[in-house]
C-alpha positions in Angstrom: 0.0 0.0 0.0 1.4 3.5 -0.7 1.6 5.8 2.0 -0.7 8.7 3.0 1.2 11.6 1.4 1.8 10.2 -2.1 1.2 12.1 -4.5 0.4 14.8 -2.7 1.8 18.9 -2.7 2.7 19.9 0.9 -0.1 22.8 0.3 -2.2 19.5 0.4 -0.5 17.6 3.6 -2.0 17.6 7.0 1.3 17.3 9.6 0.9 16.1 12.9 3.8 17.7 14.8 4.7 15.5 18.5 7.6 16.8 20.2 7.9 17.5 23.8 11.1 20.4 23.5 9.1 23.6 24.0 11.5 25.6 21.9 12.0 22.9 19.0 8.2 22.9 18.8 8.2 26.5 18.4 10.8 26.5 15.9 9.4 24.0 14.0 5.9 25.4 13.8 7.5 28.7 12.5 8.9 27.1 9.4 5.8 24.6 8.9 3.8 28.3 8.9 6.6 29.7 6.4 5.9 26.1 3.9 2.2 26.1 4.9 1.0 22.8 4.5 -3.1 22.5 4.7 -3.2 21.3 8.2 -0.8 21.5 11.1 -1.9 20.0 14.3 1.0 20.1 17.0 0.9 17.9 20.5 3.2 17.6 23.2 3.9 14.0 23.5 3.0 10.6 22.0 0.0 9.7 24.5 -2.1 12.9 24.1 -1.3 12.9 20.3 -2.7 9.5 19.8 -6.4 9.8 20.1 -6.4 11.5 17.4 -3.8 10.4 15.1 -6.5 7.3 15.3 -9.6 9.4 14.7 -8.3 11.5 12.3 -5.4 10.1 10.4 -2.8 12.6 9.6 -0.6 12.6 6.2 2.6 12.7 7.8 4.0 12.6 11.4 7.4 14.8 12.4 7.9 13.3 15.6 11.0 13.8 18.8 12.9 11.0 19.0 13.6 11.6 23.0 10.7 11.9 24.6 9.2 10.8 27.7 7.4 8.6 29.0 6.5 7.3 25.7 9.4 8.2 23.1 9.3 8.8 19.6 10.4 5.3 18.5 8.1 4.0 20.8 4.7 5.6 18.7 6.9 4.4 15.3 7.0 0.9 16.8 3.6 1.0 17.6 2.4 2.6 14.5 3.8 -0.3 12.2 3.1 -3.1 14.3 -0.4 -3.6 12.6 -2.2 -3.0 15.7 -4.2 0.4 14.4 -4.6 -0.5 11.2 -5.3 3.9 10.3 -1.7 4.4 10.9 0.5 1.7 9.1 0.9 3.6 6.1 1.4 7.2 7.9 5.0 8.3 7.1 7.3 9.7 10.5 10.0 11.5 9.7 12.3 11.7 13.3 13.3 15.0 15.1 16.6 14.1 17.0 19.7 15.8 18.1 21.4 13.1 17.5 22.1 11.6 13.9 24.3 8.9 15.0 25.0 5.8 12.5 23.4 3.4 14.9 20.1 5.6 15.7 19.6 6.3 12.4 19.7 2.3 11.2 17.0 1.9 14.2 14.4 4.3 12.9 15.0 3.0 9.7 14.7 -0.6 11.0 11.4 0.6 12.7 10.2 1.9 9.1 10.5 5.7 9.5 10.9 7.4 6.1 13.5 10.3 7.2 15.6 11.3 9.9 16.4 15.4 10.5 18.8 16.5 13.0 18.3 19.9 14.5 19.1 22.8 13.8 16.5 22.2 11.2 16.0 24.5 8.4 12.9 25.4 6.7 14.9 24.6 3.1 15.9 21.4 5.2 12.6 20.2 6.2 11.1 21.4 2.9 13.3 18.7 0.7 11.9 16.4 2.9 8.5 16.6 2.8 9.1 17.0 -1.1 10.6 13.8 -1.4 8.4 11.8 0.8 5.5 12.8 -1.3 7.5 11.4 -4.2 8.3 8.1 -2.5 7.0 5.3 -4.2 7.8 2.7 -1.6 5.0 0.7 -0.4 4.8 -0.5 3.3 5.2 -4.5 2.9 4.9 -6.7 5.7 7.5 -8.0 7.9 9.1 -11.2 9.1 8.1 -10.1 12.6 4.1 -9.4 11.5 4.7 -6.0 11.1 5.2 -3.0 8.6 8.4 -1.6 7.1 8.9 0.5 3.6 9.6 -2.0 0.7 13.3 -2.2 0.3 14.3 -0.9 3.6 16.3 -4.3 4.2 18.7 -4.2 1.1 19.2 -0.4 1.4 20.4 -1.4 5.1 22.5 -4.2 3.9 23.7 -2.4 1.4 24.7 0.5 4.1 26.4 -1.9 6.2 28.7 -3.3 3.9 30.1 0.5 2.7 30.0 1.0 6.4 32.2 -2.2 7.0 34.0 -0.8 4.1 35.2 2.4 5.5 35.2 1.0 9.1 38.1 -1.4 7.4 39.7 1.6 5.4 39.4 3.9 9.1 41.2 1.1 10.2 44.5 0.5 8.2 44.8 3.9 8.1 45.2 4.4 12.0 47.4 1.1 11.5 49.9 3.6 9.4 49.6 6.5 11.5 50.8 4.5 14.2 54.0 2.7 12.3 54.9 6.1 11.5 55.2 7.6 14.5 56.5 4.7 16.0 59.4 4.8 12.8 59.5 8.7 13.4 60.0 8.1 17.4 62.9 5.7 16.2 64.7 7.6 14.0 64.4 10.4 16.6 66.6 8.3 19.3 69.4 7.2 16.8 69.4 11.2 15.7 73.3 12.6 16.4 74.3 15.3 18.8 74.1 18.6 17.3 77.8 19.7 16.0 79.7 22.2 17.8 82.4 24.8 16.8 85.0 21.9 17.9 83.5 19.7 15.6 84.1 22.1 12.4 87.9 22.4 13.4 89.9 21.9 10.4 92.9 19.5 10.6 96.5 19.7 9.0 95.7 20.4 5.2 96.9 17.3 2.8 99.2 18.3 0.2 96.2 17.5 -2.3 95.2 21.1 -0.6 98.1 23.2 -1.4 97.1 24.8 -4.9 100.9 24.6 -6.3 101.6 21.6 -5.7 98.0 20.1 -7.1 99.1 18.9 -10.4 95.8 18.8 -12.0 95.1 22.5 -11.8 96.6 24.8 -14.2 99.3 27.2 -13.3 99.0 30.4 -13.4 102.7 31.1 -15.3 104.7 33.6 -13.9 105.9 36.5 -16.1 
C-alpha cells in the first residue's frame, strides 16, 4: 500500500507535529507556517497525540525521537506493528539531536521514512517533505508481523557493507599513522648530537690542498 502523502503537494499535507522540547516545537511550527501545508496540528507527546492520530489520520508525522514517557520510537513501533490499522501507512520523519550511524539504522529498522537533526532548516525540512511525497515505496509486511517501507532491508544491507567498508579503510589507516610515529620516534633516538664549533675544526691540510703543488690545476705562469 502506498503511504498517505503520495502524490500529494505539501499545500495539500495535514502534519501532525509531536515533540515535547518547548522551543523545538516553536521552531518547528514557525517554518511549517513559512511552507504552509493544509493542516498542522502540534501535540506535546506521544500519549495525548494519539487519540487523534487514530480518529483522524494525519498525512505525515514529524515526531521527537527523546521523549518521555513514551518516546518517539516508541509511537513508530507501535504505528507499524499492525495494531491500528489507520496508521501503518502514515510516514514519521524523526526529530533528533542526534544523527548517530546506529540511531539512524534503528528508525529506519522501525520503518520511519527520514531522519532530520536539529538545527532544522525550513529549506531542510522542505526537501523532505518534497521527497516523501515522491516516494513510491510501499509499506510491505515484515518477518516479525509487522510493517516496514519496501526495500528498507537491502538499502540497510547495502549500508552496512560501505560502512564495514570504511570501518576497514578507518582502520588500516590508523594502523599507518601508528608505524609512522613509532618509525618517526625511532629515527628520533638514533638522531646525532648537534655539532659544535670543535667539531668544524679543520685539521693539517693534505698536500692534495696546497694549490701549487696540485698537479691537476693549471698554473698560473709567472711573467
Amino acid at each position: 500500500m502506498h503511504h498517505t502523502s503520495f502524490g500529494k503537494d505539501i499545500s495539500q499535507l495535514d502534519v501532525v507535529l509531536v515533540e515535547q522540547s518547548k522551543p523545538t516545537q516553536a521552531i518547528l511550527r514557525g517554518i511549517l507556517g513559512s511552507l504552509k501545508p493544509g493542516r498542522v496540528r502540534v501535540y506535546d507527546n506521544p500519549r495525548a497525540a494519539l487519540p487523534m492520530l487514530i480518529s483522524d489520520p494525519p498525512d505525515i508525522v514529524l515526531s521527537g525521537w527523546e521523549m518521555k514517557p513514551v518516546s518517539g520510537y516508541q509511537l513508530l513501533k507501535l504505528m507499524r506493528s499492525g495494531k491500528i490499522p489507520e496508521l501503518i501507512n502514515v510516514p514519521l520523519v524523526f526529530i533528533t539531536a542526534y544523527g548517530t550511524r546506529a540511531l539512524v539504522m534503528r528508525a529506519l529498522e522501525a520503518g520511519a521514512h527520514h531522519l532530520l537533526v536539529t538545527p532544522i532548516s525550513s529549506a531542510g525540512l522542505k526537501k523532505s517533505l518534497e521527497s516523501i511525497c515522491k516516494d513510491r515505496r510501499q509499506f510491505v509486511s515484515d518477518k516479525r508481523g509487522g510493517f516496514i517501507i519496501d526495500g528498507t532491508v537491502k538499502r540497510l544491507e547495502q549500508n552496512q557493507a560501505k560502512f564495514a567498508t570504511l570501518d576497514r579503510a578507518r582502520a588500516y589507516q590508523r594502523d599507518e599513522d601508528a608505524r609512522e610515529a613509532r618509525a618517526d620516534e625511532a629515527a628520533g633516538s638514533d638522531e646525532l648530537e648537534p655539532l659544535s664549533l670543535k667539531d668544524l675544526e679543520v685539521g693539517a691540510a693534505s698536500p692534495a690542498d696546497g694549490f701549487s703543488r696540485n698537479p691537476y690545476l693549471t698554473r698560473r705562469s709567472k711573467t
